[in-house]
C-alpha positions as MATLAB code, in Angstrom:
seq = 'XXXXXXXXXXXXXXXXXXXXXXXXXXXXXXXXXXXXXXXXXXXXXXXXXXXXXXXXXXXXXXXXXXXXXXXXXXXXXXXXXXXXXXXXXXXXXXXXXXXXXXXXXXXXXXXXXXXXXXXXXXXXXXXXXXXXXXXXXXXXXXXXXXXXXXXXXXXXXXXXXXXXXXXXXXXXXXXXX';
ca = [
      29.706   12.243   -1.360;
      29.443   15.204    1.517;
      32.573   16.767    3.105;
      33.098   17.115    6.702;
      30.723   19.418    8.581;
      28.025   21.075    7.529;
      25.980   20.710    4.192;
      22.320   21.512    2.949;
      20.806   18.044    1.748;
      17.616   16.786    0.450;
      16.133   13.369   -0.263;
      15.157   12.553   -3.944;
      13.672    9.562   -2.859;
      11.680    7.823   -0.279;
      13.817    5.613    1.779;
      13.716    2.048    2.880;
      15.254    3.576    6.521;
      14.443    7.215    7.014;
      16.317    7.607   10.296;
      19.886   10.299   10.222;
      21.833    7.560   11.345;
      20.735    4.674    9.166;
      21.188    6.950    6.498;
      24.637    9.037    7.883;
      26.001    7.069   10.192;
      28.961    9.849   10.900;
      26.179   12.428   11.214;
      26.493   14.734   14.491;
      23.589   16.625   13.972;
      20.663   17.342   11.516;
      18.124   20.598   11.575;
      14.901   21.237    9.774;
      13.733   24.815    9.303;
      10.611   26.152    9.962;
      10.907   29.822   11.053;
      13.464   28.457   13.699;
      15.532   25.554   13.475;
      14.651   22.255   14.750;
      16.715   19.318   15.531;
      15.294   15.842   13.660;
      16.440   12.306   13.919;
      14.221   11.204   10.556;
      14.807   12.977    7.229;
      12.040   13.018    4.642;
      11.860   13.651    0.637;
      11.287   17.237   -0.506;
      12.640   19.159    2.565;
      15.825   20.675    2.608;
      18.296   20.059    6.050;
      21.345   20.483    7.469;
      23.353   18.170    8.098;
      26.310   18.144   10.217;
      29.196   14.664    9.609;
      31.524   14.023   11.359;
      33.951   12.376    8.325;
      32.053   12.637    5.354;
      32.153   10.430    2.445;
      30.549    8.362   -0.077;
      26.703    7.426    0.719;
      24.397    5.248   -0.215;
      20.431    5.181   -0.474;
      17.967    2.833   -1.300;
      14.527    3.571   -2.000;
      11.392    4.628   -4.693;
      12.246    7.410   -6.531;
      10.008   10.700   -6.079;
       9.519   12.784   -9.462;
       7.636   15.779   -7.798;
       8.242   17.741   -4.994;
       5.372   20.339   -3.991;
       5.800   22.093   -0.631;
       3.805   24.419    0.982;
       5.480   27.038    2.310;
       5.556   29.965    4.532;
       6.168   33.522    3.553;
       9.930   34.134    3.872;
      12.777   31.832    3.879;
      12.272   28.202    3.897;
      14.901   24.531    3.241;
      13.484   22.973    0.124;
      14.687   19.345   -1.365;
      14.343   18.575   -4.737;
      12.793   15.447   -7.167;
      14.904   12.809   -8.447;
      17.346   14.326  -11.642;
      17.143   18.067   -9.875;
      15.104   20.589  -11.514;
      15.618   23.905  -13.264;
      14.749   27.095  -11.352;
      12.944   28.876  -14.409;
      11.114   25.440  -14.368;
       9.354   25.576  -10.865;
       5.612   26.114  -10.746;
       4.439   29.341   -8.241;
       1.166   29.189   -6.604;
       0.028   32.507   -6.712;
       2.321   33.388   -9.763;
       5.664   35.327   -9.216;
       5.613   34.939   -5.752;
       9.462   33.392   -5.496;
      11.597   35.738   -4.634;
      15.138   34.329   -4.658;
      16.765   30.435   -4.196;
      20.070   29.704   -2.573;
      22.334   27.049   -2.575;
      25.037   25.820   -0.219;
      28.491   24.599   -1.208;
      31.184   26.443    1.855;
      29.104   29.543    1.221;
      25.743   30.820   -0.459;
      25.298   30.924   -4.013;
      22.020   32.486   -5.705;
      20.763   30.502   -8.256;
      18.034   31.645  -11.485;
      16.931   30.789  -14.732;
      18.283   27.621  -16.423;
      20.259   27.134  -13.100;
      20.156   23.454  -11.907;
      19.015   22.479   -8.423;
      20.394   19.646   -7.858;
      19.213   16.387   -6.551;
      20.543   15.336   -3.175;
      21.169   19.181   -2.314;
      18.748   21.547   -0.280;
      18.111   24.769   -1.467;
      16.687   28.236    1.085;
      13.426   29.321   -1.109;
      12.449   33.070   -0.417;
       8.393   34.037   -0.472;
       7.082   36.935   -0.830;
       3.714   35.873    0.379;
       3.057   32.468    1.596;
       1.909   29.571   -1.150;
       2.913   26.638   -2.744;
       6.091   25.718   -5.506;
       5.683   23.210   -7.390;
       9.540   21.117   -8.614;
       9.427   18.553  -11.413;
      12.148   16.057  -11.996;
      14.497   17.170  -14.529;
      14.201   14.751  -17.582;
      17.139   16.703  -19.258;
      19.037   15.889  -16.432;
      18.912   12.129  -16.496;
      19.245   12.410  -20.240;
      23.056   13.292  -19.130;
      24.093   10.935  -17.211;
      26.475    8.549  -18.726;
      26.746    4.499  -17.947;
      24.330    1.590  -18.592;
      20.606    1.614  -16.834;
      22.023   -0.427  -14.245;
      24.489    1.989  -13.220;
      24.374    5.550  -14.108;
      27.002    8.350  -12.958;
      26.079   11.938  -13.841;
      29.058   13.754  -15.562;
      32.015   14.177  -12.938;
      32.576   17.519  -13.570;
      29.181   18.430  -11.648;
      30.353   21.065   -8.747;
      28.855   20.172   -4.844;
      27.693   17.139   -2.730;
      26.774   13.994   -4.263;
      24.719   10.767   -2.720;
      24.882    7.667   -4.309;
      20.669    6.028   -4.819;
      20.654    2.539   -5.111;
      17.359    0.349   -6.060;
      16.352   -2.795   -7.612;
      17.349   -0.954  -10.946;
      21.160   -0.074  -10.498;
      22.909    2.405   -9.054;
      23.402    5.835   -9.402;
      25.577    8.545   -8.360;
      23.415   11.870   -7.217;
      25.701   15.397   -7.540;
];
């Protein structure tokens, strides 16, 4: 679930329908960032958007799971979406070493996140560089290890702060905060 205007999302799968409508059919508007921002009408796995609705609500997606997410990015700032289950900041691979400078989240207003910090699937994060190179974002297996419910339906734990989207596949059900 996403409130009303503007939030920083990511896909933690790939989707039967990538298009912002099929997926957010309330959305208004949807940007990509790549040293400027760049209006999109197709949202892919691994990248981090805004996202403007017009209503907000529940969601639903249906599609494969993706367990890694491994941009290549730019020096400076950049919208990164994260693996299925989230992953842990302390936990993300730098290519050259060290070279992550600081993450961000979204949720009404900026929020730094570090060490055992969980990024969230179905968020987008801002990623700071200090040179350009590659990060490398597993999925979280502690993460799913937390969710409560059967197989075919899993909720993560309520009292999970931010945006949630709802995944659906063959499998079940599950919510996404």
């Amino acid at each position: 679930s996403y409130s009303a205007g503007w939030n920083i999302v990511s896909l933690p799968l790939t989707p039967t329908q990538n298009g912002v409508q099929a997926l957010f059919p309330d959305a208004v508007s949807a940007f990509r960032f790549d040293a400027v921002y760049q209006p999109v009408t197709v949202l892919e796995p691994c990248v981090g958007y805004w996202l403007k609705l017009g209503s907000g609500g529940d969601y639903s997606l249906t599609g494969t799971p993706i367990d890694q997410c491994s941009p290549a990015l730019p020096a400076s700032w950049s919208l990164v979406g994260v693996p299925q289950n989230g992953t842990r900041v302390d936990d993300i691979s730098q290519n050259p070493a060290a070279n992550l400078a600081s993450v961000f989240g979204f949720a009404g207003g900026y929020t730094p996140r570090s060490g055992q910090d969980l990024l969230q699937q179905g968020q987008g994060f801002w990623f700071h560089l200090g040179t350009p190179g590659q990060v490398t974002l597993n999925s979280d297996p502690g993460s799913a290890a937390r969710t409560v419910g059967d197989a075919g339906s899993q909720t993560q734990n309520s009292e999970a702060p931010g945006p949630a989207l709802w995944i659906q596949s063959e499998q079940g059900r599950q919510e996404i905060r």
